[in-house]
C-alpha positions, 0 to 999 in steps of 0.5 A: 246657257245660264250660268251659277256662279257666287261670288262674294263682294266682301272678299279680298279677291276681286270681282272678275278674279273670282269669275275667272277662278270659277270659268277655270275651275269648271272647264278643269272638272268637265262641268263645262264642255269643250266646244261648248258656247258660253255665255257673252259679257253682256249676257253674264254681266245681267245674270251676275248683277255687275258690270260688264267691264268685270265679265270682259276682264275675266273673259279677256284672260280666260282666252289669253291662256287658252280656255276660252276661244272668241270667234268674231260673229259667232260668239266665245266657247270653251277651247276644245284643246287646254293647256297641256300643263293645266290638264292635271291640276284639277282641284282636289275633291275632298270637300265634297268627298267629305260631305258624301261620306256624312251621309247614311243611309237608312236600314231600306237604302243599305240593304237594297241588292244590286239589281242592275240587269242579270243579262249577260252582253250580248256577243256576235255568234252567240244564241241567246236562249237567256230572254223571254221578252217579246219579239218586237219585230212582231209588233205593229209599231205603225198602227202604233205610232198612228195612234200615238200621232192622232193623240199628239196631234190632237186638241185634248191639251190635258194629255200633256198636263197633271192628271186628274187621278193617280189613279190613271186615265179613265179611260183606259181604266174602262177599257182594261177593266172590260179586257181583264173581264174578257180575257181573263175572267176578272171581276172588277170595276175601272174604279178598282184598276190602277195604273202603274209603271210596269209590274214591278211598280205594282209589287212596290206599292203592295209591298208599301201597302199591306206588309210592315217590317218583319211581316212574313210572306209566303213565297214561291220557292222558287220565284220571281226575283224581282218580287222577293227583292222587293219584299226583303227591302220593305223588311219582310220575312220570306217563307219559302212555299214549295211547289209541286205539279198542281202549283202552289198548296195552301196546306204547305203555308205558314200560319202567320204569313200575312201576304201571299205571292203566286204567279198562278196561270205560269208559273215562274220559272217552273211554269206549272199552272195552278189547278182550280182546287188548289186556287180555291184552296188557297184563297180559303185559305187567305179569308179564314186568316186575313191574309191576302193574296198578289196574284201576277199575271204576268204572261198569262195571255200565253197558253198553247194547249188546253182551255184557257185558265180563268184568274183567281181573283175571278173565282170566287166573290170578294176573294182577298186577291190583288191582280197585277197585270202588265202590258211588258210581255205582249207589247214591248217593255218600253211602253212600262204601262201595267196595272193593278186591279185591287179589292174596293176597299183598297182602290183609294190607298193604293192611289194615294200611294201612286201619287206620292211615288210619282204622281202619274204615269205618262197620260199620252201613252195612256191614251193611245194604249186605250184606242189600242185595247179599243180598237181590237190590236191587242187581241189580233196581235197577241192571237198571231203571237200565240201561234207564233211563240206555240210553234216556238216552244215546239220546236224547242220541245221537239229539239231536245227530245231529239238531241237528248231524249231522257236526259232533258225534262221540260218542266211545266205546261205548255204555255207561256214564253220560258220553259224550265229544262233540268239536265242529267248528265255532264255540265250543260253550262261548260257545253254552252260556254264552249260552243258559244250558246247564253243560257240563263241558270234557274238557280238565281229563283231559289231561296235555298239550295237550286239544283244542279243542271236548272236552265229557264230556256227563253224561246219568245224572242229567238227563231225556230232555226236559231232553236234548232241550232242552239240545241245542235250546239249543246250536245 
Protein backbone atom coordinates (compact mmCIF):
# COMPACT_ATOMS: atom_id res chain seq x y z
CA UNK A 1 0.00 0.00 0.00
CA UNK A 2 1.14 3.49 -0.77
CA UNK A 3 0.37 5.68 1.33
CA UNK A 4 -0.04 10.01 1.06
CA UNK A 5 0.38 11.52 3.97
CA UNK A 6 1.76 15.73 4.13
CA UNK A 7 3.37 16.51 6.81
CA UNK A 8 4.86 19.89 7.85
CA UNK A 9 8.43 19.99 9.13
CA UNK A 10 7.54 23.62 10.42
CA UNK A 11 4.78 22.94 12.60
CA UNK A 12 5.02 22.74 16.45
CA UNK A 13 3.69 19.18 16.04
CA UNK A 14 6.13 16.83 15.94
CA UNK A 15 6.83 14.61 13.16
CA UNK A 16 5.56 11.21 14.30
CA UNK A 17 2.59 13.21 15.95
CA UNK A 18 1.33 14.03 12.70
CA UNK A 19 1.57 10.65 11.22
CA UNK A 20 -0.13 9.44 14.03
CA UNK A 21 -3.04 11.96 13.69
CA UNK A 22 -3.41 11.08 9.88
CA UNK A 23 -3.11 6.84 10.46
CA UNK A 24 -6.27 7.85 13.12
CA UNK A 25 -7.65 10.18 11.35
CA UNK A 26 -8.06 7.95 8.41
CA UNK A 27 -9.01 4.61 10.16
CA UNK A 28 -11.69 6.97 12.04
CA UNK A 29 -13.21 7.82 8.31
CA UNK A 30 -13.18 4.48 6.72
CA UNK A 31 -10.16 5.51 4.24
CA UNK A 32 -8.47 2.91 5.79
CA UNK A 33 -10.06 -0.57 5.87
CA UNK A 34 -10.30 -2.72 8.78
CA UNK A 35 -8.05 -5.80 8.30
CA UNK A 36 -6.41 -3.82 6.09
CA UNK A 37 -2.31 -4.44 5.94
CA UNK A 38 -0.53 -1.13 6.16
CA UNK A 39 2.64 -0.39 5.24
CA UNK A 40 5.81 -1.23 7.34
CA UNK A 41 8.07 1.24 9.30
CA UNK A 42 10.52 0.82 6.91
CA UNK A 43 8.30 0.91 3.85
CA UNK A 44 6.66 4.36 5.10
CA UNK A 45 9.72 5.90 6.41
CA UNK A 46 11.13 5.77 2.47
CA UNK A 47 7.82 7.07 1.11
CA UNK A 48 7.66 10.04 3.52
CA UNK A 49 11.45 10.99 3.36
CA UNK A 50 12.17 10.37 7.31
CA UNK A 51 13.45 8.53 9.70
CA UNK A 52 12.43 5.15 10.58
CA UNK A 53 12.57 5.84 14.40
CA UNK A 54 9.69 8.70 13.75
CA UNK A 55 7.39 5.92 11.66
CA UNK A 56 7.93 3.27 14.55
CA UNK A 57 7.10 6.06 17.33
CA UNK A 58 3.70 6.55 15.45
CA UNK A 59 3.19 3.03 14.94
CA UNK A 60 4.16 1.96 18.47
CA UNK A 61 1.04 4.02 19.90
CA UNK A 62 -1.12 3.58 17.00
CA UNK A 63 -1.19 -0.06 18.23
CA UNK A 64 -0.79 0.80 22.09
CA UNK A 65 -4.73 2.29 22.01
CA UNK A 66 -6.07 -0.24 19.49
CA UNK A 67 -5.80 0.89 15.95
CA UNK A 68 -3.28 -1.06 14.70
CA UNK A 69 -2.42 -4.53 15.21
CA UNK A 70 1.27 -6.07 14.70
CA UNK A 71 1.33 -9.67 13.90
CA UNK A 72 4.99 -11.00 14.19
CA UNK A 73 5.79 -12.53 10.44
CA UNK A 74 3.16 -11.14 9.15
CA UNK A 75 3.23 -7.65 9.17
CA UNK A 76 0.87 -4.68 10.89
CA UNK A 77 -2.99 -4.18 9.80
CA UNK A 78 -5.64 -1.89 10.80
CA UNK A 79 -7.66 -3.47 13.95
CA UNK A 80 -10.85 -4.77 12.74
CA UNK A 81 -12.32 -4.04 16.20
CA UNK A 82 -11.61 -0.07 17.42
CA UNK A 83 -11.83 1.48 20.49
CA UNK A 84 -15.71 1.55 21.66
CA UNK A 85 -15.17 5.33 22.89
CA UNK A 86 -13.50 6.62 19.66
CA UNK A 87 -15.91 4.97 17.30
CA UNK A 88 -18.08 8.24 17.49
CA UNK A 89 -15.61 10.89 17.46
CA UNK A 90 -15.04 11.30 13.81
CA UNK A 91 -14.09 14.87 12.76
CA UNK A 92 -16.49 17.05 11.46
CA UNK A 93 -16.62 17.46 7.56
CA UNK A 94 -17.29 21.06 7.33
CA UNK A 95 -13.90 21.96 5.25
CA UNK A 96 -14.91 19.76 2.70
CA UNK A 97 -18.56 20.36 2.86
CA UNK A 98 -17.71 23.86 2.47
CA UNK A 99 -15.55 23.61 -0.36
CA UNK A 100 -18.54 21.26 -2.04
CA UNK A 101 -21.09 23.70 -1.60
CA UNK A 102 -18.65 26.26 -3.80
CA UNK A 103 -18.85 24.50 -6.72
CA UNK A 104 -21.78 25.23 -9.39
CA UNK A 105 -22.80 23.63 -11.82
CA UNK A 106 -23.20 24.69 -15.32
CA UNK A 107 -26.65 25.34 -17.17
CA UNK A 108 -26.11 21.36 -18.94
CA UNK A 109 -24.93 19.63 -15.34
CA UNK A 110 -27.90 21.36 -13.51
CA UNK A 111 -30.32 20.45 -15.82
CA UNK A 112 -29.62 16.71 -16.27
CA UNK A 113 -32.71 14.56 -15.39
CA UNK A 114 -32.21 11.68 -13.05
CA UNK A 115 -31.60 9.04 -15.30
CA UNK A 116 -30.87 5.96 -12.96
CA UNK A 117 -32.61 2.79 -14.24
CA UNK A 118 -36.67 2.98 -14.66
CA UNK A 119 -37.00 -0.69 -13.92
CA UNK A 120 -38.72 -1.61 -11.04
CA UNK A 121 -36.47 -4.36 -8.30
CA UNK A 122 -37.11 -7.46 -9.28
CA UNK A 123 -39.45 -9.57 -6.80
CA UNK A 124 -39.52 -13.41 -6.34
CA UNK A 125 -43.39 -14.54 -7.90
CA UNK A 126 -43.37 -11.64 -9.97
CA UNK A 127 -43.92 -11.85 -14.10
CA UNK A 128 -42.00 -9.07 -15.63
CA UNK A 129 -43.44 -8.05 -18.65
CA UNK A 130 -41.67 -4.56 -18.16
CA UNK A 131 -37.98 -5.71 -20.27
CA UNK A 132 -37.34 -5.95 -24.15
CA UNK A 133 -33.66 -7.12 -23.77
CA UNK A 134 -32.54 -9.95 -25.22
CA UNK A 135 -32.86 -13.17 -23.62
CA UNK A 136 -29.24 -14.25 -22.74
CA UNK A 137 -29.71 -17.71 -21.97
CA UNK A 138 -29.97 -17.82 -25.99
CA UNK A 139 -26.90 -16.39 -26.77
CA UNK A 140 -23.88 -18.60 -27.55
CA UNK A 141 -21.49 -17.39 -25.14
CA UNK A 142 -18.72 -20.31 -25.63
CA UNK A 143 -18.45 -19.33 -29.46
CA UNK A 144 -18.02 -16.05 -27.54
CA UNK A 145 -15.47 -16.56 -25.35
CA UNK A 146 -13.44 -18.89 -27.97
CA UNK A 147 -13.31 -16.07 -29.85
CA UNK A 148 -12.57 -13.53 -27.40
CA UNK A 149 -9.67 -16.35 -25.75
CA UNK A 150 -8.08 -16.42 -29.73
CA UNK A 151 -7.64 -12.56 -29.27
CA UNK A 152 -6.20 -12.45 -25.64
CA UNK A 153 -4.07 -15.04 -26.52
CA UNK A 154 -3.09 -13.94 -29.54
CA UNK A 155 0.49 -11.72 -30.66
CA UNK A 156 -1.40 -8.55 -31.99
CA UNK A 157 -0.17 -6.60 -28.50
CA UNK A 158 -1.87 -3.35 -30.11
CA UNK A 159 -5.49 -4.62 -29.09
CA UNK A 160 -4.39 -3.68 -25.58
CA UNK A 161 -2.91 -0.30 -26.75
CA UNK A 162 -4.10 3.17 -27.87
CA UNK A 163 -6.03 3.08 -30.94
CA UNK A 164 -4.86 4.09 -34.12
CA UNK A 165 -8.31 5.93 -34.98
CA UNK A 166 -11.18 7.05 -32.90
CA UNK A 167 -12.93 6.04 -35.14
CA UNK A 168 -12.78 2.24 -34.19
CA UNK A 169 -10.80 -0.80 -35.29
CA UNK A 170 -10.72 -1.06 -38.93
CA UNK A 171 -11.64 -4.07 -39.18
CA UNK A 172 -14.58 -4.22 -37.73
CA UNK A 173 -15.35 -1.08 -39.65
CA UNK A 174 -15.25 -3.47 -43.07
CA UNK A 175 -17.32 -6.06 -41.43
CA UNK A 176 -20.17 -3.84 -40.15
CA UNK A 177 -19.98 -1.76 -43.27
CA UNK A 178 -20.84 -5.16 -45.38
CA UNK A 179 -23.65 -6.34 -42.51
CA UNK A 180 -25.41 -2.63 -42.67
CA UNK A 181 -25.18 -3.40 -46.83
CA UNK A 182 -26.67 -6.95 -46.47
CA UNK A 183 -28.93 -6.65 -44.08
CA UNK A 184 -30.08 -3.52 -43.95
CA UNK A 185 -29.82 -1.90 -47.52
CA UNK A 186 -27.42 0.88 -46.08
CA UNK A 187 -25.16 2.39 -48.41
CA UNK A 188 -21.75 3.56 -46.78
CA UNK A 189 -18.19 2.77 -46.89
CA UNK A 190 -16.22 1.61 -43.43
CA UNK A 191 -14.81 5.22 -43.67
CA UNK A 192 -18.28 6.31 -42.86
CA UNK A 193 -18.86 3.74 -39.84
CA UNK A 194 -18.18 4.70 -36.06
CA UNK A 195 -17.99 2.96 -33.33
CA UNK A 196 -19.40 3.94 -30.38
CA UNK A 197 -20.23 2.91 -26.88
CA UNK A 198 -23.75 1.65 -27.40
CA UNK A 199 -26.39 3.77 -29.04
CA UNK A 200 -26.85 6.23 -26.74
CA UNK A 201 -23.36 7.17 -27.15
CA UNK A 202 -24.45 7.88 -30.53
CA UNK A 203 -27.16 10.28 -30.04
CA UNK A 204 -24.80 12.02 -27.52
CA UNK A 205 -22.09 12.92 -30.00
CA UNK A 206 -25.10 13.93 -32.80
CA UNK A 207 -26.58 15.77 -30.18
CA UNK A 208 -22.95 17.57 -29.66
CA UNK A 209 -22.68 17.81 -33.22
CA UNK A 210 -25.30 19.03 -35.23
CA UNK A 211 -27.70 20.83 -32.79
CA UNK A 212 -26.49 24.52 -30.62
CA UNK A 213 -28.69 25.40 -27.86
CA UNK A 214 -32.34 26.48 -28.76
CA UNK A 215 -31.84 24.53 -31.80
CA UNK A 216 -35.41 22.65 -32.45
CA UNK A 217 -35.79 18.96 -33.15
CA UNK A 218 -38.79 17.23 -34.32
CA UNK A 219 -39.40 14.47 -32.29
CA UNK A 220 -41.58 11.49 -32.01
CA UNK A 221 -44.21 11.93 -29.94
CA UNK A 222 -44.06 9.57 -28.19
CA UNK A 223 -40.59 8.33 -28.23
CA UNK A 224 -37.60 7.22 -26.80
CA UNK A 225 -36.77 8.64 -23.74
CA UNK A 226 -33.32 8.48 -23.54
CA UNK A 227 -32.93 10.37 -26.81
CA UNK A 228 -35.35 13.25 -25.98
CA UNK A 229 -33.17 13.36 -22.69
CA UNK A 230 -30.16 13.97 -24.46
CA UNK A 231 -31.45 16.61 -26.46
CA UNK A 232 -33.14 18.67 -23.66
CA UNK A 233 -29.59 18.53 -21.99
CA UNK A 234 -27.72 20.02 -25.25
CA UNK A 235 -30.49 22.73 -24.70
CA UNK A 236 -32.73 21.98 -27.67
CA UNK A 237 -36.24 22.59 -28.14
CA UNK A 238 -38.50 19.79 -28.61
CA UNK A 239 -41.14 19.69 -31.32
CA UNK A 240 -43.58 17.24 -30.81
CA UNK A 241 -44.16 15.24 -34.21
CA UNK A 242 -47.43 13.17 -34.10
CA UNK A 243 -47.88 9.85 -35.26
CA UNK A 244 -50.19 7.86 -37.01
CA UNK A 245 -50.27 4.36 -38.85
CA UNK A 246 -47.92 4.95 -41.73
CA UNK A 247 -45.30 6.61 -39.05
CA UNK A 248 -44.14 9.34 -38.70
CA UNK A 249 -45.11 12.47 -41.72
CA UNK A 250 -43.16 14.96 -42.88
CA UNK A 251 -46.28 17.55 -43.72
CA UNK A 252 -46.85 17.25 -39.88
CA UNK A 253 -43.16 19.09 -39.31
CA UNK A 254 -42.05 22.04 -38.25
CA UNK A 255 -40.41 24.70 -40.68
CA UNK A 256 -37.62 25.48 -38.34
CA UNK A 257 -36.59 22.11 -37.06
CA UNK A 258 -33.07 21.72 -37.87
CA UNK A 259 -32.82 17.61 -36.82
CA UNK A 260 -35.18 15.04 -37.01
CA UNK A 261 -35.10 11.97 -34.94
CA UNK A 262 -37.16 8.80 -35.96
CA UNK A 263 -37.07 5.26 -35.01
CA UNK A 264 -38.30 4.13 -38.36
CA UNK A 265 -38.23 0.15 -39.00
CA UNK A 266 -39.91 -0.19 -34.95
CA UNK A 267 -40.99 2.33 -34.00
CA UNK A 268 -40.68 3.00 -29.99
CA UNK A 269 -43.17 2.46 -28.26
CA UNK A 270 -46.03 2.28 -30.81
CA UNK A 271 -44.14 -0.10 -33.05
CA UNK A 272 -45.31 1.31 -36.48
CA UNK A 273 -43.20 0.97 -39.45
CA UNK A 274 -42.81 3.83 -41.31
CA UNK A 275 -43.87 2.96 -45.05
CA UNK A 276 -41.60 3.70 -47.90
CA UNK A 277 -43.64 7.02 -49.28
CA UNK A 278 -43.49 8.84 -46.04
CA UNK A 279 -39.43 7.76 -45.51
CA UNK A 280 -39.02 9.58 -48.89
CA UNK A 281 -41.27 12.10 -48.07
CA UNK A 282 -39.35 12.85 -44.96
CA UNK A 283 -36.09 12.97 -46.46
CA UNK A 284 -37.41 15.60 -49.23
CA UNK A 285 -38.41 17.01 -46.97
CA UNK A 286 -34.87 17.37 -44.87
CA UNK A 287 -32.76 18.27 -48.30
CA UNK A 288 -35.15 21.31 -49.25
CA UNK A 289 -34.51 22.45 -45.61
CA UNK A 290 -30.98 21.22 -44.39
CA UNK A 291 -32.00 19.91 -41.91
CA UNK A 292 -30.89 16.24 -41.05
CA UNK A 293 -32.19 13.38 -40.08
CA UNK A 294 -31.20 10.49 -36.81
CA UNK A 295 -32.40 7.37 -38.07
CA UNK A 296 -32.27 4.48 -35.00
CA UNK A 297 -32.32 1.28 -35.78
CA UNK A 298 -32.18 -0.07 -32.81
CA UNK A 299 -33.94 -3.59 -33.32
CA UNK A 300 -34.52 -3.52 -36.54
CA UNK A 301 -33.36 -7.13 -37.15
CA UNK A 302 -36.62 -8.19 -35.50
CA UNK A 303 -39.76 -8.48 -37.99
CA UNK A 304 -41.95 -11.71 -38.05
CA UNK A 305 -44.03 -10.85 -40.81
CA UNK A 306 -44.05 -9.25 -44.31
CA UNK A 307 -40.57 -8.51 -46.18
CA UNK A 308 -37.99 -7.02 -44.53
CA UNK A 309 -37.93 -3.22 -44.64
CA UNK A 310 -34.89 -1.50 -46.09
CA UNK A 311 -33.30 1.55 -44.17
CA UNK A 312 -33.92 5.30 -44.95
CA UNK A 313 -30.40 6.12 -45.17
CA UNK A 314 -30.25 3.35 -48.21
CA UNK A 315 -33.05 4.86 -50.25
CA UNK A 316 -32.17 7.40 -51.86
CA UNK A 317 -28.34 8.77 -52.97
CA UNK A 318 -26.88 11.25 -50.61
CA UNK A 319 -29.84 11.27 -48.17
CA UNK A 320 -29.23 13.73 -44.90
CA UNK A 321 -29.47 10.57 -42.65
CA UNK A 322 -27.16 9.77 -39.82
CA UNK A 323 -27.90 5.70 -39.19
CA UNK A 324 -27.33 4.52 -35.79
CA UNK A 325 -27.23 1.04 -35.01
CA UNK A 326 -26.45 -1.13 -31.97
CA UNK A 327 -25.07 -4.40 -31.17
CA UNK A 328 -27.48 -4.26 -27.30
CA UNK A 329 -30.60 -5.98 -28.40
CA UNK A 330 -29.29 -8.91 -30.59
CA UNK A 331 -26.25 -9.54 -28.53
CA UNK A 332 -26.30 -8.61 -24.90
CA UNK A 333 -26.20 -5.23 -23.64
CA UNK A 334 -23.02 -5.48 -21.81
CA UNK A 335 -20.96 -5.77 -24.69
CA UNK A 336 -21.98 -1.60 -25.12
CA UNK A 337 -20.43 -1.75 -29.17
CA UNK A 338 -22.65 0.09 -31.41
CA UNK A 339 -22.26 2.56 -34.35
CA UNK A 340 -22.92 5.23 -36.39
CA UNK A 341 -22.62 5.35 -40.01
CA UNK A 342 -22.57 9.33 -40.89
CA UNK A 343 -22.70 11.07 -44.55
CA UNK A 344 -18.85 11.50 -45.93
CA UNK A 345 -18.55 14.60 -44.80
CA UNK A 346 -19.15 14.28 -41.55
CA UNK A 347 -17.30 10.97 -40.90
CA UNK A 348 -13.92 13.36 -39.56
CA UNK A 349 -15.91 15.41 -36.91
CA UNK A 350 -17.74 13.01 -35.66
CA UNK A 351 -14.39 11.30 -34.92
CA UNK A 352 -12.70 13.78 -33.39
CA UNK A 353 -15.82 14.07 -31.47
CA UNK A 354 -15.31 10.45 -30.29
CA UNK A 355 -11.67 11.16 -29.33
CA UNK A 356 -12.42 13.94 -27.03
CA UNK A 357 -15.11 11.94 -25.25
CA UNK A 358 -13.30 8.83 -24.37
CA UNK A 359 -10.51 8.36 -27.01
CA UNK A 360 -11.73 4.49 -27.90
CA UNK A 361 -14.02 1.91 -27.40
CA UNK A 362 -12.54 -1.16 -26.01
CA UNK A 363 -10.51 -2.55 -29.10
CA UNK A 364 -10.20 -6.17 -27.84
CA UNK A 365 -14.04 -6.66 -27.92
CA UNK A 366 -13.77 -5.08 -31.34
CA UNK A 367 -11.78 -7.42 -32.39
CA UNK A 368 -13.63 -10.38 -31.43
CA UNK A 369 -16.94 -8.84 -32.41
CA UNK A 370 -15.30 -8.61 -36.18
CA UNK A 371 -14.48 -12.71 -36.32
CA UNK A 372 -18.02 -12.84 -34.78
CA UNK A 373 -19.75 -10.81 -37.72
CA UNK A 374 -17.15 -12.60 -40.10
CA UNK A 375 -17.77 -15.82 -39.06
CA UNK A 376 -21.42 -15.81 -39.79
CA UNK A 377 -22.75 -16.16 -35.71
CA UNK A 378 -24.47 -13.25 -36.05
CA UNK A 379 -26.69 -13.83 -38.45
CA UNK A 380 -27.38 -17.85 -37.37
CA UNK A 381 -28.24 -16.34 -33.84
CA UNK A 382 -30.38 -13.44 -34.79
CA UNK A 383 -32.45 -16.08 -37.58
CA UNK A 384 -32.86 -18.64 -34.23
CA UNK A 385 -33.92 -15.63 -32.35
CA UNK A 386 -36.41 -14.46 -34.84
CA UNK A 387 -38.39 -17.41 -34.74
CA UNK A 388 -38.07 -17.61 -31.05
CA UNK A 389 -39.24 -13.99 -30.06
CA UNK A 390 -41.85 -14.25 -33.56
CA UNK A 391 -43.38 -17.28 -31.29
CA UNK A 392 -43.24 -15.06 -28.29
CA UNK A 393 -45.08 -12.09 -29.44
CA UNK A 394 -47.79 -14.77 -30.65
CA UNK A 395 -48.38 -15.99 -27.94
CA UNK A 396 -48.94 -12.71 -26.15
CA UNK A 397 -51.25 -11.60 -29.17
CA UNK A 398 -52.96 -14.92 -28.99
CA UNK A 399 -53.30 -14.48 -24.90
CA UNK A 400 -54.81 -11.21 -24.96
CA UNK A 401 -57.18 -11.93 -27.49
CA UNK A 402 -58.31 -14.86 -25.26
CA UNK A 403 -58.47 -13.08 -21.89
CA UNK A 404 -59.73 -9.80 -23.14
CA UNK A 405 -60.81 -9.75 -26.73
CA UNK A 406 -61.75 -6.25 -27.83
CA UNK A 407 -60.72 -4.68 -24.69
CA UNK A 408 -56.95 -5.24 -25.38
CA UNK A 409 -55.47 -3.17 -29.02
CA UNK A 410 -51.88 -4.51 -29.92
CA UNK A 411 -50.60 -1.56 -31.31
CA UNK A 412 -47.92 -1.51 -34.38
CA UNK A 413 -46.51 -4.26 -36.35
CA UNK A 414 -45.68 -7.57 -35.76
CA UNK A 415 -41.90 -7.25 -35.17
CA UNK A 416 -39.67 -6.10 -32.88
CA UNK A 417 -39.34 -7.18 -28.98
CA UNK A 418 -42.24 -4.83 -27.25
CA UNK A 419 -45.44 -4.42 -28.22
CA UNK A 420 -47.68 -1.38 -27.10
CA UNK A 421 -51.36 -2.66 -25.55
CA UNK A 422 -53.96 0.25 -24.88
CA UNK A 423 -56.77 -1.27 -22.51
CA UNK A 424 -60.56 -0.19 -22.16
CA UNK A 425 -62.07 -0.78 -19.16
CA UNK A 426 -61.18 -0.72 -15.20
CA UNK A 427 -57.27 0.04 -14.25
CA UNK A 428 -54.92 -2.84 -15.58
CA UNK A 429 -52.11 -1.28 -13.45
CA UNK A 430 -54.07 -2.09 -9.95
CA UNK A 431 -54.84 -5.77 -11.47
CA UNK A 432 -51.32 -6.01 -12.13
CA UNK A 433 -50.23 -4.48 -8.92
CA UNK A 434 -52.80 -7.21 -7.10
CA UNK A 435 -51.77 -10.15 -8.68
CA UNK A 436 -48.16 -9.80 -8.58
CA UNK A 437 -47.38 -9.05 -12.62
CA UNK A 438 -44.47 -5.71 -13.67
CA UNK A 439 -45.73 -3.77 -16.31
CA UNK A 440 -43.86 -0.80 -17.72
CA UNK A 441 -46.70 2.36 -18.27
CA UNK A 442 -46.01 3.92 -22.16
CA UNK A 443 -46.72 7.32 -20.43
CA UNK A 444 -42.94 7.96 -19.53
CA UNK A 445 -42.51 8.35 -23.88
CA UNK A 446 -45.15 11.13 -24.38
CA UNK A 447 -44.26 14.94 -24.46
CA UNK A 448 -47.97 15.89 -23.24
CA UNK A 449 -50.96 14.18 -21.87
CA UNK A 450 -50.42 9.91 -22.29
CA UNK A 451 -53.36 7.91 -22.46
CA UNK A 452 -55.09 6.13 -19.96
CA UNK A 453 -54.59 2.48 -19.67
CA UNK A 454 -50.98 2.49 -22.15
CA UNK A 455 -48.62 -0.51 -21.36
CA UNK A 456 -45.31 -1.07 -23.64
CA UNK A 457 -45.41 -5.18 -22.96
CA UNK A 458 -41.69 -6.69 -23.28
CA UNK A 459 -41.86 -10.45 -24.54
CA UNK A 460 -38.18 -11.08 -25.58
CA UNK A 461 -37.01 -12.05 -22.33
CA UNK A 462 -39.67 -13.91 -20.80
CA UNK A 463 -41.34 -17.55 -21.88
CA UNK A 464 -44.09 -18.50 -23.80
CA UNK A 465 -45.57 -20.22 -20.26
CA UNK A 466 -44.54 -17.00 -18.22
CA UNK A 467 -46.81 -15.18 -21.03
CA UNK A 468 -49.71 -17.18 -20.86
CA UNK A 469 -49.63 -16.68 -16.96
CA UNK A 470 -48.91 -13.22 -17.04
CA UNK A 471 -52.04 -12.64 -19.03
CA UNK A 472 -53.99 -15.27 -16.67
CA UNK A 473 -53.14 -12.89 -14.15
CA UNK A 474 -54.47 -9.95 -15.23
CA UNK A 475 -58.23 -10.52 -15.81
Amino acid sequence: MHVAFVLDPASASPLHRQIYDQWREGILTGRFRRGERVPSTRELALTLDVARTTVTAAYDQLIAEGYLDSVRGSGTFVCRELPDELLHSRRAPAPRAAADAAIRLSRYGAGLPDVGSTQPPRRAGWLRFSEWRPDLNEFPFPVWRKLLGRHFRGPDSRLFDYAESAAGYDPLREEIAAYAARSRAVRCSPDQVQIVNGSQQGLDLCARLLLDPGDEVAFENPGYQGAHQIFNAVGARLAPAPLDADGLAAGALSDRARLVYCTPSHQFPTGVSMTVTRRLELIEWARRRGAAIIEDDYDSEYRYSGPPMPSMQGLAGGAPVVYIGTFSKVMFPGLRIGYVITPPKLAAAFARAKWLADRQTPLLEQATLADFLREGHLERHIRRMRRLYGRRRAVLVESLAKHFGSRAQVLGDDAGMHALVRFSGPSIAERALANRVTLATSALYYLGTPPRNEFVFGFSNITERAIREGIRRLV
